[in-house]
The first five atom37 places (N, CA, C, CB, O) and aatype in JSON, in Angstrom:
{
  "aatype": [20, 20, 20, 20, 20, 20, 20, 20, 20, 20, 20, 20, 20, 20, 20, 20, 20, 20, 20, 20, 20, 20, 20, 20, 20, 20, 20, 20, 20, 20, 20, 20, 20, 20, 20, 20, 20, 20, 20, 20, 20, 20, 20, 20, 20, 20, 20, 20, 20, 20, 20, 20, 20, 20, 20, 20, 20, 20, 20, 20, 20, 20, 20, 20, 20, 20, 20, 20, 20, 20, 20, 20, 20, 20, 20, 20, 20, 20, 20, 20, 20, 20, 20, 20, 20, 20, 20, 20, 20, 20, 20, 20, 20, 20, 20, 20, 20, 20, 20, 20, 20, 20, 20, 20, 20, 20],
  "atom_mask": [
    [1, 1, 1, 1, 1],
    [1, 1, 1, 1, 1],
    [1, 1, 1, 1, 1],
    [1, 1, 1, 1, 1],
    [1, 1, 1, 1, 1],
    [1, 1, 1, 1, 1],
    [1, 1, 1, 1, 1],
    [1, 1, 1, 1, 1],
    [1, 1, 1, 1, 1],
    [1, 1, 1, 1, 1],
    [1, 1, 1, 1, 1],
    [1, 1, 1, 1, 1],
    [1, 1, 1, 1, 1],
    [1, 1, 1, 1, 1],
    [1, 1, 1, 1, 1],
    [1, 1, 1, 1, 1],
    [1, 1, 1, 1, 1],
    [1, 1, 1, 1, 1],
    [1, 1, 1, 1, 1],
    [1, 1, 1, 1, 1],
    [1, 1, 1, 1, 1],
    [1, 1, 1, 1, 1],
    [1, 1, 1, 1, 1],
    [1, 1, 1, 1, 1],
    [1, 1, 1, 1, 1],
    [1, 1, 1, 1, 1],
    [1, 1, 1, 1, 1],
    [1, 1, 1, 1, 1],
    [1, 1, 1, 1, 1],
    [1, 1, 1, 1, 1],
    [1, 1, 1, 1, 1],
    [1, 1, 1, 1, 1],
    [1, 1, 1, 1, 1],
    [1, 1, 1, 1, 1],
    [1, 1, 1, 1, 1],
    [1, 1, 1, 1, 1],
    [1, 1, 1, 1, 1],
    [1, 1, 1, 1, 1],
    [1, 1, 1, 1, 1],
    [1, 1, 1, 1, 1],
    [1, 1, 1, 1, 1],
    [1, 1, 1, 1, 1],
    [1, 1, 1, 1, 1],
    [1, 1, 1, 1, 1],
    [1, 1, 1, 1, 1],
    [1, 1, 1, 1, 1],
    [1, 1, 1, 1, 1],
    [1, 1, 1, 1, 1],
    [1, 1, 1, 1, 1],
    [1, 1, 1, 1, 1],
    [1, 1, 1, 1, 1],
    [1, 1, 1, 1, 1],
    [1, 1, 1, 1, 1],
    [1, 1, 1, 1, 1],
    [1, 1, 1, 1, 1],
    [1, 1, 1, 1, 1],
    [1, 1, 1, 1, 1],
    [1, 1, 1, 1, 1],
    [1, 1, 1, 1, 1],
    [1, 1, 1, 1, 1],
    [1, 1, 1, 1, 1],
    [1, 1, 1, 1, 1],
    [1, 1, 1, 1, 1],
    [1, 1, 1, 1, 1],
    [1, 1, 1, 1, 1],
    [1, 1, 1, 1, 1],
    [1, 1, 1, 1, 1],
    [1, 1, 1, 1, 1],
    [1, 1, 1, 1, 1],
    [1, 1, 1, 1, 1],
    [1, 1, 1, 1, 1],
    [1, 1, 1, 1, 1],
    [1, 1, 1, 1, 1],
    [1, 1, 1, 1, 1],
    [1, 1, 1, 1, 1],
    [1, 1, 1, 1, 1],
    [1, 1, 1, 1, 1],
    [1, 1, 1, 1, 1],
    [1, 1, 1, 1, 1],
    [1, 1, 1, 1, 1],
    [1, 1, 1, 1, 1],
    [1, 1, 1, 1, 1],
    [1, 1, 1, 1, 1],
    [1, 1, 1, 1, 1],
    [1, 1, 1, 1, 1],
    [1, 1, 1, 1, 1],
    [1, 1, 1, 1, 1],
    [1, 1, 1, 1, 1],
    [1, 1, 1, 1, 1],
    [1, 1, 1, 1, 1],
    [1, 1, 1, 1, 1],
    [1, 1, 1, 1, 1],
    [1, 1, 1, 1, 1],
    [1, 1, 1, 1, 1],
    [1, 1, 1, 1, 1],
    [1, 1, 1, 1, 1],
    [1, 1, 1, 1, 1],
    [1, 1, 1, 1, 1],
    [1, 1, 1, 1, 1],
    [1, 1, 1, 1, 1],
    [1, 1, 1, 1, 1],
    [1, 1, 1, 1, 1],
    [1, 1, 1, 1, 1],
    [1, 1, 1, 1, 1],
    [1, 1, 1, 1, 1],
    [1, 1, 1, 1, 1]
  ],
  "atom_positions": [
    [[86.8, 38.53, 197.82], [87.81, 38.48, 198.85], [87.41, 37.41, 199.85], [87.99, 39.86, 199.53], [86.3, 37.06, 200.24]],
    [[88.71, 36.96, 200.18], [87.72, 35.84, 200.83], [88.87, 35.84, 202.26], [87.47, 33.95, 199.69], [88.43, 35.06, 203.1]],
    [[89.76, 36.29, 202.57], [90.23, 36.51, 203.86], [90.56, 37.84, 204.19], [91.27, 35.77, 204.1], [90.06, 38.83, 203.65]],
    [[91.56, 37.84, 205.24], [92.32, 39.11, 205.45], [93.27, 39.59, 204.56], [92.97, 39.05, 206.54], [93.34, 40.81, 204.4]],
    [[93.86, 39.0, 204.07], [95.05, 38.57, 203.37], [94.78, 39.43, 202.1], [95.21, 36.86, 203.13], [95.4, 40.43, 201.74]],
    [[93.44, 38.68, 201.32], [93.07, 39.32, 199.99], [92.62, 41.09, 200.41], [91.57, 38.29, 199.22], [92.84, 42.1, 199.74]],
    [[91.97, 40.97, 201.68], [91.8, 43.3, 201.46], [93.11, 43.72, 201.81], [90.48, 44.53, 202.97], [93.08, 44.94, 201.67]],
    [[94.44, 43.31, 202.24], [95.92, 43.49, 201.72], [96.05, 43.86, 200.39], [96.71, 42.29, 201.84], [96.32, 45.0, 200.01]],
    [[95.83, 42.75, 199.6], [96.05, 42.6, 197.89], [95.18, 43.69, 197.26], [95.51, 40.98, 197.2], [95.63, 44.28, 196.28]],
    [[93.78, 44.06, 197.81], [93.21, 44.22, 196.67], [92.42, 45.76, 197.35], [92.23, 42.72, 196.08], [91.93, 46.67, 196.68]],
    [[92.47, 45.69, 198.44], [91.82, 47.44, 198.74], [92.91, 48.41, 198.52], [91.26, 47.8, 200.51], [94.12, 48.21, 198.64]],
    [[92.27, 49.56, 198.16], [93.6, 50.63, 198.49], [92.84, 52.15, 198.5], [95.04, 50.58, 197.01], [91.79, 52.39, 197.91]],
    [[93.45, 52.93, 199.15], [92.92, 54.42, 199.13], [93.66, 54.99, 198.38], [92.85, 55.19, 200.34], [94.84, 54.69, 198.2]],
    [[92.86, 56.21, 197.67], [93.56, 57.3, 196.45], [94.37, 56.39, 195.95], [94.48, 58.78, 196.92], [95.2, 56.98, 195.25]],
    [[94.53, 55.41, 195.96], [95.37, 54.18, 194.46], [97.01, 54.02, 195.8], [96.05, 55.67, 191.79], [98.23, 54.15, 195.69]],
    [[96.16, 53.73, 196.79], [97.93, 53.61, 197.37], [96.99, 52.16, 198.69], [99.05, 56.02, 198.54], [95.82, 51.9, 198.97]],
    [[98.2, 51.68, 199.09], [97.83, 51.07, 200.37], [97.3, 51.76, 201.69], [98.88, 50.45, 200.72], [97.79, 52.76, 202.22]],
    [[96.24, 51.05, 202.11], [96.13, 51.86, 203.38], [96.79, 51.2, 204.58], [94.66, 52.11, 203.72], [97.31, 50.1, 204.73]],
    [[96.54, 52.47, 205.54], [97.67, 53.67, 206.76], [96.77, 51.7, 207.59], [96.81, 56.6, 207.67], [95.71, 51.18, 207.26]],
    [[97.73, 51.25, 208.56], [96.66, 50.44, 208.9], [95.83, 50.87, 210.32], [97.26, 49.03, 208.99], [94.9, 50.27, 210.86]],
    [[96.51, 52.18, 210.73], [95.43, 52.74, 211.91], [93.96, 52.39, 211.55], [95.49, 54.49, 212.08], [93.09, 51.95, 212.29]],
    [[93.85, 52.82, 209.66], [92.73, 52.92, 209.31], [91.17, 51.95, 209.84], [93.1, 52.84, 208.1], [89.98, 52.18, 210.03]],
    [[92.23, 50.66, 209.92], [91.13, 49.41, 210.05], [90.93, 48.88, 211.12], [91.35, 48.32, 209.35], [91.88, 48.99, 211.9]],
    [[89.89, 48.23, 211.57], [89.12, 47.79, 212.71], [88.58, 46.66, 211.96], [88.02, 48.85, 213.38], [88.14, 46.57, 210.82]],
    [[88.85, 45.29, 213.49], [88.33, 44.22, 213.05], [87.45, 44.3, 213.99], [89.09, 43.06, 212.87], [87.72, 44.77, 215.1]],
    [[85.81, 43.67, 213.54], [84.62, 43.8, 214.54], [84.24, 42.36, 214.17], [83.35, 45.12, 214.27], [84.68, 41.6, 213.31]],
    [[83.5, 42.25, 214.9], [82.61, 40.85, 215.04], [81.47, 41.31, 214.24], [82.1, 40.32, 216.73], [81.34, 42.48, 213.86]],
    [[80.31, 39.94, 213.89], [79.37, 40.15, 212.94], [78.13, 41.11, 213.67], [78.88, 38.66, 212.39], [77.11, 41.33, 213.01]],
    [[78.28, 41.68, 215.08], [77.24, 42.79, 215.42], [77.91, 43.99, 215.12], [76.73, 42.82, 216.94], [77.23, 45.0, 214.97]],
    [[79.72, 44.07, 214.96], [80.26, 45.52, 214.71], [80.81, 45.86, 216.08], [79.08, 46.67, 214.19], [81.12, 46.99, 216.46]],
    [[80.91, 44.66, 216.81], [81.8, 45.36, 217.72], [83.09, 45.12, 217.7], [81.49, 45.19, 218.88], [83.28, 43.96, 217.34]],
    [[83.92, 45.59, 217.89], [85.59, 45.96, 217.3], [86.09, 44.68, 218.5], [86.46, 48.21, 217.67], [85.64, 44.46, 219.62]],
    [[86.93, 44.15, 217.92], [87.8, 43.35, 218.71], [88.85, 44.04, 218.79], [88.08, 42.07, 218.27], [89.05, 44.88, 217.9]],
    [[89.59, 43.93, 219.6], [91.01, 45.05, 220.03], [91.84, 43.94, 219.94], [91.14, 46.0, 221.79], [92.93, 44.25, 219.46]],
    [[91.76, 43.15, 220.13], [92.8, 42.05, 220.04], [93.47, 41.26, 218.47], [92.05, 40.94, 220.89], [94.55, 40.91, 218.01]],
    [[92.25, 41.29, 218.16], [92.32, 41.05, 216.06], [92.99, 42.32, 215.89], [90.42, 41.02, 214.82], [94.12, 42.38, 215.42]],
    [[92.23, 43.5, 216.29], [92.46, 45.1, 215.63], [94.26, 45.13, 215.61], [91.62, 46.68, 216.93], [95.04, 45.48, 214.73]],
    [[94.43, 44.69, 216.72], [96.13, 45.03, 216.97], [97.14, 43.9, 216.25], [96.53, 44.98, 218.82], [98.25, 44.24, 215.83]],
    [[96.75, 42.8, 216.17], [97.34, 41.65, 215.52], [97.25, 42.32, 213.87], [96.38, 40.04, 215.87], [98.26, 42.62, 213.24]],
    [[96.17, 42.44, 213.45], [96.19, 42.53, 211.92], [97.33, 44.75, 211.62], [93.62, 42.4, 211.26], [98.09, 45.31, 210.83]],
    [[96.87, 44.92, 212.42], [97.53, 46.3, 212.24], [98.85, 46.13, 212.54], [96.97, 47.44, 213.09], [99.56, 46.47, 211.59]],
    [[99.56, 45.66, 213.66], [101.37, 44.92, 213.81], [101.39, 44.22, 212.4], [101.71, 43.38, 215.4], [101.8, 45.01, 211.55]],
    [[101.1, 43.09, 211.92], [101.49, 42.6, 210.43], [101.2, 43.31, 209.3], [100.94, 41.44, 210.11], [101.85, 42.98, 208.31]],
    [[100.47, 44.11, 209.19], [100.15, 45.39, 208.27], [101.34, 46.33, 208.09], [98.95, 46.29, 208.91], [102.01, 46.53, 207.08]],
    [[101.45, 46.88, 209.38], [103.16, 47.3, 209.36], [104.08, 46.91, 209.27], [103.66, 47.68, 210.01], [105.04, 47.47, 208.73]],
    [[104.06, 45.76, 209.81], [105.44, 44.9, 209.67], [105.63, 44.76, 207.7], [105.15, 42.92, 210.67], [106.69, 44.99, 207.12]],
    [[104.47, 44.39, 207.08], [104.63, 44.54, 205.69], [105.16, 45.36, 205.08], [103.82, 44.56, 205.19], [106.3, 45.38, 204.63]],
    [[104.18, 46.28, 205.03], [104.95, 48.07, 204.73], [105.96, 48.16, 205.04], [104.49, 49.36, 205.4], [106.66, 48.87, 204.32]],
    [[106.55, 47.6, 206.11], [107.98, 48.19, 206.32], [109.39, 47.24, 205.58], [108.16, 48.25, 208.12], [110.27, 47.61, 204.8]],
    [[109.17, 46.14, 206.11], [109.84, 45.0, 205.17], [109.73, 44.15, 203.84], [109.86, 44.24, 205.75], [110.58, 43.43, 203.33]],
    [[108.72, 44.39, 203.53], [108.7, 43.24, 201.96], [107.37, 44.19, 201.12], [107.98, 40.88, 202.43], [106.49, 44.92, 201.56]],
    [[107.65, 43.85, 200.05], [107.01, 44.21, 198.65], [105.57, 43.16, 198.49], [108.32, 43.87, 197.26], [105.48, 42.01, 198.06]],
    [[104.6, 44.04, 199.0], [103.47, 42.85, 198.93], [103.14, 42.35, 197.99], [102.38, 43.04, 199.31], [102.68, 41.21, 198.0]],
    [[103.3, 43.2, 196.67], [103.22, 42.7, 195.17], [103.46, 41.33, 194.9], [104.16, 43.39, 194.33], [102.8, 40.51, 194.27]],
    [[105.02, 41.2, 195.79], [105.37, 40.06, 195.27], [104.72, 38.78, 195.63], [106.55, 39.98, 195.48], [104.77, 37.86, 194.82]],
    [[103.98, 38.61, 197.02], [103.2, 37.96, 197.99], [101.67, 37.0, 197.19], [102.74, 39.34, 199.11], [100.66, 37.7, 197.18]],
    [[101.55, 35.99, 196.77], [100.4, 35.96, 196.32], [99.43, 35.48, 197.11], [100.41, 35.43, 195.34], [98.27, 35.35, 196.72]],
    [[99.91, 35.11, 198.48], [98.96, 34.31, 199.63], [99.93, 34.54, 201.0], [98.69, 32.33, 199.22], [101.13, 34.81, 201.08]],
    [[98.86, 34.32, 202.09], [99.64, 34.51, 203.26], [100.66, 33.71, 203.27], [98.98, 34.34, 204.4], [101.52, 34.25, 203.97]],
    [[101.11, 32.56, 202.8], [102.3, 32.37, 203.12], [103.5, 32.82, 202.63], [102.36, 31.45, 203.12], [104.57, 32.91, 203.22]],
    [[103.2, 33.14, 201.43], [104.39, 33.75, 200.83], [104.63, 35.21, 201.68], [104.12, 33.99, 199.1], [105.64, 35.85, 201.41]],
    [[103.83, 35.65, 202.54], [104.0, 36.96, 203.45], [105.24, 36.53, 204.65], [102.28, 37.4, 204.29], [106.28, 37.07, 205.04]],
    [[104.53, 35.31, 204.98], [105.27, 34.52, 205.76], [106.68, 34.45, 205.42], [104.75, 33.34, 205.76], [107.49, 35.02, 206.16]],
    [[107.09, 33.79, 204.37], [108.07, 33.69, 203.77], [109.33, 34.68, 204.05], [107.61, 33.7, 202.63], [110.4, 34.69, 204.65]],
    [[108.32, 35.71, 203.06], [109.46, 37.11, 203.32], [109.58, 37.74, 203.92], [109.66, 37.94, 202.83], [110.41, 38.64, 203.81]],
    [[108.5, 37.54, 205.23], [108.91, 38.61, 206.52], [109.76, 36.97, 207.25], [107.01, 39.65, 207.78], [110.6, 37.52, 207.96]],
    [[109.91, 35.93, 207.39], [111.05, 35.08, 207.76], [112.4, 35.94, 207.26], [110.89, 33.52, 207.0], [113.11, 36.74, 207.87]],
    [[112.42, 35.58, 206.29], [113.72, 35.96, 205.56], [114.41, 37.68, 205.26], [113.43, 35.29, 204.16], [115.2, 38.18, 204.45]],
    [[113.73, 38.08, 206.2], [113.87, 40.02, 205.81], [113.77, 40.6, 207.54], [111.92, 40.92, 204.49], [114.35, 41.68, 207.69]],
    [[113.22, 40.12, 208.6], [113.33, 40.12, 209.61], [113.7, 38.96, 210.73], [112.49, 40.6, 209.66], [113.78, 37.76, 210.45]],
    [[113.89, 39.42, 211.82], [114.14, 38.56, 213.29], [113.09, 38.07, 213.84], [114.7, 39.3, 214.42], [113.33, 37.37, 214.83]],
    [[111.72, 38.23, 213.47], [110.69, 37.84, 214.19], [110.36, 36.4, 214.59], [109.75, 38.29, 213.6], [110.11, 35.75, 213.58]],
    [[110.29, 35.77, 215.56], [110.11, 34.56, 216.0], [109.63, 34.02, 215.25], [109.59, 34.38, 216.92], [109.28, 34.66, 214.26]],
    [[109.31, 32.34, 215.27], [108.29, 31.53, 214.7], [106.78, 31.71, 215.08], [108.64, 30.25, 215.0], [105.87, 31.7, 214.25]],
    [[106.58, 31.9, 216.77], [105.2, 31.98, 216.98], [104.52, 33.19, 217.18], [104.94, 31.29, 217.95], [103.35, 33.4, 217.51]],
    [[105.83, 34.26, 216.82], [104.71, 35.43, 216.12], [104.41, 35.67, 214.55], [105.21, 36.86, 216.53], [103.64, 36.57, 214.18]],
    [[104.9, 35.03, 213.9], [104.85, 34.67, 212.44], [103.68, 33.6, 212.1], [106.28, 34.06, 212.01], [103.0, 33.6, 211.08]],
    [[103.61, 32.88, 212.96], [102.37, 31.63, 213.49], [101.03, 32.2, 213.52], [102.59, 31.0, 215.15], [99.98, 31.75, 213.07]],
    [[101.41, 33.8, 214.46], [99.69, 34.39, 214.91], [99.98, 35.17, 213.29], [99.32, 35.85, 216.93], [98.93, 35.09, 212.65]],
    [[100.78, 35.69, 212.7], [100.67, 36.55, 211.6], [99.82, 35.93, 210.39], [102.06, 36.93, 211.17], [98.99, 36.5, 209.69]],
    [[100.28, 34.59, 210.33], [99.28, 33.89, 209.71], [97.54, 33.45, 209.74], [99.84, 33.08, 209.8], [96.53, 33.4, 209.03]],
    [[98.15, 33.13, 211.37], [96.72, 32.95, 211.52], [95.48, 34.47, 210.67], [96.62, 32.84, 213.46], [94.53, 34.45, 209.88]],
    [[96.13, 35.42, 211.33], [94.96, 36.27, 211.06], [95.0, 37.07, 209.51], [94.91, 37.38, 212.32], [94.25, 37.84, 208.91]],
    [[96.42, 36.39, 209.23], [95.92, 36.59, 207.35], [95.26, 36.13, 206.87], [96.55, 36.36, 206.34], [94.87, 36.8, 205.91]],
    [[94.57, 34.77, 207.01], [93.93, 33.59, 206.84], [92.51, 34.05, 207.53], [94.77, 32.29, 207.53], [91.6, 33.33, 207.12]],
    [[92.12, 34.95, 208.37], [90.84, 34.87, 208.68], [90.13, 35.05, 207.67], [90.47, 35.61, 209.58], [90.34, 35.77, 206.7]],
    [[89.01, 34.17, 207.98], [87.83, 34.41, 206.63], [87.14, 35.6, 206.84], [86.56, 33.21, 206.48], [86.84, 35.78, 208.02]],
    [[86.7, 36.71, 205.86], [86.35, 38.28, 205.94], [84.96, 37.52, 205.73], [87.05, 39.69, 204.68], [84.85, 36.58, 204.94]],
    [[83.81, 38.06, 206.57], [82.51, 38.12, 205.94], [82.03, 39.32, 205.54], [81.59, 37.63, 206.69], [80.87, 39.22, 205.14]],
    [[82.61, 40.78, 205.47], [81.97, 41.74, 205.27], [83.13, 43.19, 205.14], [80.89, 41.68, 206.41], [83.96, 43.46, 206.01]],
    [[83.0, 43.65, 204.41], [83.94, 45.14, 204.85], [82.46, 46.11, 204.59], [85.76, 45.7, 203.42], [81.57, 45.95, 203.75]],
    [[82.62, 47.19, 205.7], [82.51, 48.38, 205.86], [83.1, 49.68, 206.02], [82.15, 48.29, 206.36], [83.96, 49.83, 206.89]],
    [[82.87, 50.31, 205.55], [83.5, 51.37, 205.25], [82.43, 52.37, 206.09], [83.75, 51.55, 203.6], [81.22, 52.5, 205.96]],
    [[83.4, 53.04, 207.0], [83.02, 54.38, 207.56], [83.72, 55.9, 207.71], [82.8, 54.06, 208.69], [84.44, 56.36, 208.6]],
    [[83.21, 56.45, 206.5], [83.98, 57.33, 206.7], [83.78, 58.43, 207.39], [84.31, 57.56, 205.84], [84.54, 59.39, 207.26]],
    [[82.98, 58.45, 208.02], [82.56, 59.34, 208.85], [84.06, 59.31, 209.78], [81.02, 58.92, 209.59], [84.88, 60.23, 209.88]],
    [[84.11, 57.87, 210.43], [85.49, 57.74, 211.35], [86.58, 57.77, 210.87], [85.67, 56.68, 212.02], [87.55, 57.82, 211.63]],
    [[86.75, 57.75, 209.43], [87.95, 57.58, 208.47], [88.89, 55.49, 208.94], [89.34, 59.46, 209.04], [89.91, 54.82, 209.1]],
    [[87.68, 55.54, 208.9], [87.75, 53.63, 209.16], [86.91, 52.25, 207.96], [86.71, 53.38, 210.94], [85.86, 52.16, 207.32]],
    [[88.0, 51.48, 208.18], [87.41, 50.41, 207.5], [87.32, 49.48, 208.62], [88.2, 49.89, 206.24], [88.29, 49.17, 209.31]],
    [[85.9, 48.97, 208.83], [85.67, 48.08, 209.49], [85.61, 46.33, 208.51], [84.38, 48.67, 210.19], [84.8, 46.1, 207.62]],
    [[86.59, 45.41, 208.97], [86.25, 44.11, 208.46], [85.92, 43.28, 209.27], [87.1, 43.57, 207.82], [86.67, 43.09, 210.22]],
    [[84.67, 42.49, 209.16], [83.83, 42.03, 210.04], [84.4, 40.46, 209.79], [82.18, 42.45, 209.76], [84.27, 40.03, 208.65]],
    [[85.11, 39.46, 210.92], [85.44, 38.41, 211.03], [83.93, 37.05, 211.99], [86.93, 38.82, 211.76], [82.82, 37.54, 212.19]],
    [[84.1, 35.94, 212.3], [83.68, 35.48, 212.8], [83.95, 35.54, 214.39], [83.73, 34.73, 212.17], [83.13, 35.41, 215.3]],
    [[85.55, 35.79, 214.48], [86.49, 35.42, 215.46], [85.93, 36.34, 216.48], [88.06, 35.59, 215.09], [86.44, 36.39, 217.6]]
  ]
}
């Protein structure tokens, strides 16, 4: 996996997509950014709710079909990208919290 984009495509719980409360973006010590956390969890939903990620093979094609399936501006479609595109250095999994932590640079 090599961004955000791909633990979209390719994680899933009990064989389904995950809830995106689930996930937390932290920095490489683990501390949670709230600001990533909320950006990647708004386009997480916004997915689930409007387009078939199946069909999606890269962030832009996400792009694409949340253009064409919703009203959402250009420059919030702009940050949606951006943080599909972040490079992942790490997932953790805690289930103690019932959380996936993905550890960015940002």
């Amino acid at each position: 996996m090599d961004n955000l984009f791909d633990v979209l495509k390719m994680v899933s719980f009990n064989h389904m997509g995950f809830d995106a409360s689930q996930v937390v973006i932290t920095d490489l010590e683990g501390k949670p950014n709230g600001i990533l956390t909320d950006l990647y969890r708004d386009v997480v939903n916004k997915i689930n709710l409007f387009i078939d990620l199946r069909s999606a093979r890269d962030a832009g094609d996400v792009l694409t079909l949340l253009r064409a399936h919703t009203p959402l501006p250009d420059d919030v479609l702009e940050e949606y990208g951006k943080i599909l595109e972040e490079p992942l250095i790490r997932i953790n999994f805690a289930p103690q919290k019932g959380q996936m932590e993905l550890q960015v640079r940002g």
